[in-house]
N, C-alpha and C positions, 0 to 999 in steps of 0.2 A: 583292527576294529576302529571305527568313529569314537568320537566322546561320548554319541547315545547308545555303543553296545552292537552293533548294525557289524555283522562278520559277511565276508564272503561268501555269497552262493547262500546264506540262510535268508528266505524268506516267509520266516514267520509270521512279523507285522505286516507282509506285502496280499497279503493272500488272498483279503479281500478287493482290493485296490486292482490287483493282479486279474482277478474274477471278474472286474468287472469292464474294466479298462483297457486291457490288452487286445490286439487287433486280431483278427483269423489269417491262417492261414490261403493263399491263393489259390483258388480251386484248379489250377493247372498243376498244383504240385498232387495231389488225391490222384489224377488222372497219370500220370506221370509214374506213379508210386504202379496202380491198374496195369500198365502196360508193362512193365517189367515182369509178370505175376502172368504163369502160365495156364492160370486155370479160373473159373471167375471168383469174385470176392466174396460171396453165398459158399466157397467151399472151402472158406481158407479162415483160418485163425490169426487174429493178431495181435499184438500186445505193444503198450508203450511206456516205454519206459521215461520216469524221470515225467512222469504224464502232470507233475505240476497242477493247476484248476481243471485241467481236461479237453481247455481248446481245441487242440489235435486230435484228441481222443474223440471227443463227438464229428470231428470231421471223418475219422477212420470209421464210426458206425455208421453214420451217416451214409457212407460208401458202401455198405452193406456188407460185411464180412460177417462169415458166421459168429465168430464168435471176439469177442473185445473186452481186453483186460487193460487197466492202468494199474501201473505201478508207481510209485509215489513216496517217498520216505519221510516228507517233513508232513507233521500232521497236522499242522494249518491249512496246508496249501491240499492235502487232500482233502481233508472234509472240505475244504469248500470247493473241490470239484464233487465229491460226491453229492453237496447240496445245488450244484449247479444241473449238475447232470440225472439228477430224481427223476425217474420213470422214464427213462433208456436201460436197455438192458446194456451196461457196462460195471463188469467186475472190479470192484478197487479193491487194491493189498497193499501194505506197509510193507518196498522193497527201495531196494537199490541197482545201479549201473552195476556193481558187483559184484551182490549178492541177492537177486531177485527175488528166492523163493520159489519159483515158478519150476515145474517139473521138464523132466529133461523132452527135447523134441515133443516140445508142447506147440510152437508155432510156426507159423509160415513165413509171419512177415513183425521184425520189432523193429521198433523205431523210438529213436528219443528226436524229442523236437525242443530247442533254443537248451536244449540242457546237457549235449554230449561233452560240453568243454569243461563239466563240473567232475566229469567220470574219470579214472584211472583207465587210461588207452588198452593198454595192453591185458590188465585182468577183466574190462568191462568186454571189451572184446572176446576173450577168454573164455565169461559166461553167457556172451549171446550165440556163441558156437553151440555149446552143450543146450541150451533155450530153444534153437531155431529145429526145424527138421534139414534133413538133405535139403540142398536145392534151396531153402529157407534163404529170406535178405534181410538186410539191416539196413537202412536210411535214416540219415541225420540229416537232418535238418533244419534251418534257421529264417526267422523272417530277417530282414535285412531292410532300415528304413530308408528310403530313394530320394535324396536329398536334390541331385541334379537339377530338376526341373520347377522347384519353387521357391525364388530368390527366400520367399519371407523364412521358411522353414530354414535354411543357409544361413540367415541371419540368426535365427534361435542357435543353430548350431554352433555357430562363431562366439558368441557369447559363453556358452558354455567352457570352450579352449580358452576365452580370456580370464576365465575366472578358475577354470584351475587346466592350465597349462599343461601340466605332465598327466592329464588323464591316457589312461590304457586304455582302451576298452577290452574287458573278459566275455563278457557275452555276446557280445554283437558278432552278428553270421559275417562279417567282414574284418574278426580278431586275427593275432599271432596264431591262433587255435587252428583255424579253420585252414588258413593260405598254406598250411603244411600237409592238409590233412590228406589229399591224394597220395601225397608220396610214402606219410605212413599208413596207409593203406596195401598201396602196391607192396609194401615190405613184411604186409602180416601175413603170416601162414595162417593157412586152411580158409583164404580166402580169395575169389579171383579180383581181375582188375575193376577198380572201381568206376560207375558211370557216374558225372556231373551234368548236374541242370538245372535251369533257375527261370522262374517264371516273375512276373511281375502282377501289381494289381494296386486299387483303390480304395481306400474306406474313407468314406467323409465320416468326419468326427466332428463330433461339437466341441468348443472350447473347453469347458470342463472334460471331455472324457480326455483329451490332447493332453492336458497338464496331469490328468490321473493315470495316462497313461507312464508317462516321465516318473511319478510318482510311485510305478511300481519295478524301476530300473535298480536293481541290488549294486551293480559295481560303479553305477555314477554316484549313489550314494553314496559309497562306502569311500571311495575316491576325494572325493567332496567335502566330503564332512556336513554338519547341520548346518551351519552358518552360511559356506558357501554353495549347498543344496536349497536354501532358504532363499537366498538373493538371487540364485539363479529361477526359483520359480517364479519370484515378485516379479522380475524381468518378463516373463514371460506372460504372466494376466497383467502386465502393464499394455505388453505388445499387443496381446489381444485383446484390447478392452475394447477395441469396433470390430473385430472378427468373429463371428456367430460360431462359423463352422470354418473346416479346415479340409483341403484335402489333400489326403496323406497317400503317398505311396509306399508300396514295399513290394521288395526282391527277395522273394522265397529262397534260397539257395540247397540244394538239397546233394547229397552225396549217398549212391547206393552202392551196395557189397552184396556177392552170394555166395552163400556160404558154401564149401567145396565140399 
């Protein structure tokens, strides 16, 4: 933990920040998800796990599937997706990567999005077999931010490595997590070979949401600490104190499995 208490993977305090800051998903990854899915999305059920404020989860209605459940364990970050999400028909429940709740070959299609690296591989797996029907996938997925192509954002980046050098990254669709994840994959029973594919996209941000976006990052926090999460943000409304807006990219990165 930090000096303020801030553990791994809890985002309590973040949840509003989290709701209101974080970017969407790339509408090529929904289409992406469509084409694997034998049948149309009016016939199919789906569930997301680890569904956090709901991002994904209003993308997955949105896409029209019959029917759309989140699951969600910490209870900040749910209610305020269920206050995000008031009057869409999506189901919230108090569950987990490992222990759901959710009735057996209840769904066609579960997915967790930016949150499978918090799960237990092998038992999360485990219970999205029992979860999924025959034939049923799983997709993880992550936005991933595209640093490549805009020096300034490179230069935020670089700032952040000088000021705490041995950061990891846990979450980010570009972690230790992810670069292995095919192979354990192809290693799990009762699942076939897994498809990779990654889409890219835009959201112009204005400066405040840019920094509240950073603001709802758990393991740079936790990494960081207050002090040097603190100076890392002044850095940054320094840097943008003539930047209105920003634009940001991001690499969806998405990993799919069917169940056998």
């Amino acid at each position: 933990m930090t000096s303020a208490g801030m553990a791994h993977g809890d985002f309590s305090t973040l949840a509003s920040t989290y709701a209101s800051h974080r970017p969407g998903y790339g509408p090529d990854a929904i289409r992406l998800v469509l084409g694997a899915m034998t049948r149309p999305a009016a016939d199919l059920d789906a569930i997301d796990v680890g569904a956090g404020t709901g991002i994904w989860t209003r993308q997955l209605q949105a896409a029209g599937f019959r029917r759309v459940t989140a699951v969600e364990p910490n209870d900040a970050m749910r209610q305020a997706g269920e206050e995000t999400s008031a009057g869409l028909p999506i189901a919230w429940r108090k569950g987990s990567a490992e222990i759901t709740g959710i009735p057996d070959g209840s769904a066609d299609l579960l997915t967790m999005a930016s949150s499978f690296h918090w799960a237990d591989f092998p038992v999360a797996l485990a219970e999205f077999r029992r979860v999924l029907r025959p034939h049923g996938w799983f997709a993880a997925l992550w936005n991933t931010r595209y640093l490549d192509r805009s020096p300034l954002l490179l230069e935020i980046e670089a700032e952040l490595r000088r000021l705490v050098p041995d950061m990891k990254r846990v979450s980010s669709g570009s972690s230790e997590f992810t670069s292995g994840l095919v192979e354990r994959f192809m290693d799990a029973d009762g699942w076939g070979d897994p498809i990779y594919a990654e889409c890219y996209h835009t959201e112009q941000m204005s400066r405040e949401r840019y920094i509240g976006a950073w603001r709802s990052v758990n393991d740079v926090q936790v990494q960081a600490g207050p002090e040097r999460f603190a100076a890392f943000l002044g850095f940054i409304e320094r840097r943008l104190a003539d930047v209105p807006t920003l634009d940001c990219q991001y690499r969806t990165r998405m990993w799919l499995v069917q169940r056998r």
